[in-house]
C-alpha positions in Angstrom: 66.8 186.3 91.4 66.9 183.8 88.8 69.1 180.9 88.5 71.7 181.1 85.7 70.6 178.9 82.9 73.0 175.7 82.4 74.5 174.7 79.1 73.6 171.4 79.5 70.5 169.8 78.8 68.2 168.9 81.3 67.0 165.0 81.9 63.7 165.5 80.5 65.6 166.5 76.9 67.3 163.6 77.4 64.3 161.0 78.1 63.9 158.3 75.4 61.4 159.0 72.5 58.8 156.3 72.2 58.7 154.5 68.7 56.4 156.0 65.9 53.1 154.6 66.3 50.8 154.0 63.3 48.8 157.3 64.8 51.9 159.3 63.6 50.8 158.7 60.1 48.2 160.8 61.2 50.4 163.4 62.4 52.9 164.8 60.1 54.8 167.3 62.6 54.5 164.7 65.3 56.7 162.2 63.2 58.7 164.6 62.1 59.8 165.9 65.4 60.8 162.2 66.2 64.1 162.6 64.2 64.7 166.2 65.6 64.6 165.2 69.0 67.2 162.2 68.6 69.2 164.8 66.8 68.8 167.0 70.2 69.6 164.2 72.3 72.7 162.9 70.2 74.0 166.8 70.5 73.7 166.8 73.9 75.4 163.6 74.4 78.0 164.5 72.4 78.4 167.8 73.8 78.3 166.6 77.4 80.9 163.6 76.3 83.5 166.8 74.6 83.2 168.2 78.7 84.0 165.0 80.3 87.1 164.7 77.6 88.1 167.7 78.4 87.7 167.3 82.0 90.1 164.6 82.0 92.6 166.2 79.9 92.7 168.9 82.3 92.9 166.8 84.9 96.2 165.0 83.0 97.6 168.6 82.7 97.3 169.6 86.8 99.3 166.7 87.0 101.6 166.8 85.2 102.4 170.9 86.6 102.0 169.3 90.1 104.7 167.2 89.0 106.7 169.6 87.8 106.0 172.1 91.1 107.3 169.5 93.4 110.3 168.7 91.6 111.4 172.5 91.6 110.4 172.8 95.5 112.7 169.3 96.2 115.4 171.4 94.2 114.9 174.5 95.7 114.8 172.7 99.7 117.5 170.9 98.3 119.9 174.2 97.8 122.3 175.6 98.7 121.4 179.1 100.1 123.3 182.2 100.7 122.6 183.2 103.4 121.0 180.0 104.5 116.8 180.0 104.5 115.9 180.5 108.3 114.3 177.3 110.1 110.7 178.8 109.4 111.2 179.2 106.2 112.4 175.4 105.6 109.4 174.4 107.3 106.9 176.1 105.8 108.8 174.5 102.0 108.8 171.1 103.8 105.1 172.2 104.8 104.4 173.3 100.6 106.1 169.7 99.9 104.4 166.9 102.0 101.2 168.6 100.8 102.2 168.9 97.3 103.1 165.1 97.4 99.4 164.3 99.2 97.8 166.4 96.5 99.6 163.5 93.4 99.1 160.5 95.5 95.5 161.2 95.5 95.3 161.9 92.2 97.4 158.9 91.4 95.6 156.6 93.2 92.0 158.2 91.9 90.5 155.7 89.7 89.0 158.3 87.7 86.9 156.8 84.4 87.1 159.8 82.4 88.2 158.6 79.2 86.4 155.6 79.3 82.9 157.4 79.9 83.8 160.0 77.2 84.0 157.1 74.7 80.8 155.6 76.3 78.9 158.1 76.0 80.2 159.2 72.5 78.9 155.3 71.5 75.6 156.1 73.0 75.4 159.3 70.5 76.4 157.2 67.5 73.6 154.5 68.3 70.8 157.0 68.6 
């Protein structure tokens, strides 16, 4: 069975290309493939930089729903029921909650560098 291919580039597409030498001169197609392989490697830069933006965008959106999930639990716990929620019931919502809350503080307290790697690495693209 074969492995699925990935999207991304592998690190030998991404390995630095060494300065034309006078010998290139010599080689027409060799110099010319210089400028299409830095064009390869600032697509693949760039294109691995738009994942990790979107990564962290998505990221910012889980949050913000997680947010929004444990306010209507807190409401909901919070209720008045008719008839009243049995005692299993309330603990398995308190259960739902202190995990819910666990689930923010860990992403609140992640020091995730998305944005700032996506900007890095969209720098690194420009330079080449």
């Amino acid at each position: 069975m074969q492995a699925p291919s990935s999207p991304f580039p592998t690190v030998a597409s991404l390995a630095p290309v060494p300065a034309a030498s006078p010998a290139a001169a010599e080689h027409p197609d060799d110099a010319a493939a210089l400028p299409l392989q830095q064009e390869e490697a600032q697509s693949a830069l760039e294109a691995i930089s738009t994942d990790i933006g979107r990564t962290g965008l998505d990221i910012i959106d889980s949050y913000r729903a997680l947010k929004l999930h444990l306010g209507a639990l807190v409401r909901f716990r919070a209720a008045a029921h008719t008839p009243l929620l049995s005692d299993a019931i309330v603990a398995r919502v308190d259960t739902l909650i202190d995990k819910l809350r666990a689930s923010i503080n860990a992403l609140e307290q992640a020091a995730l560098p998305l944005p700032k790697l996506h900007n890095d690495m969209y720098g690194v693209a420009a330079d080449i």
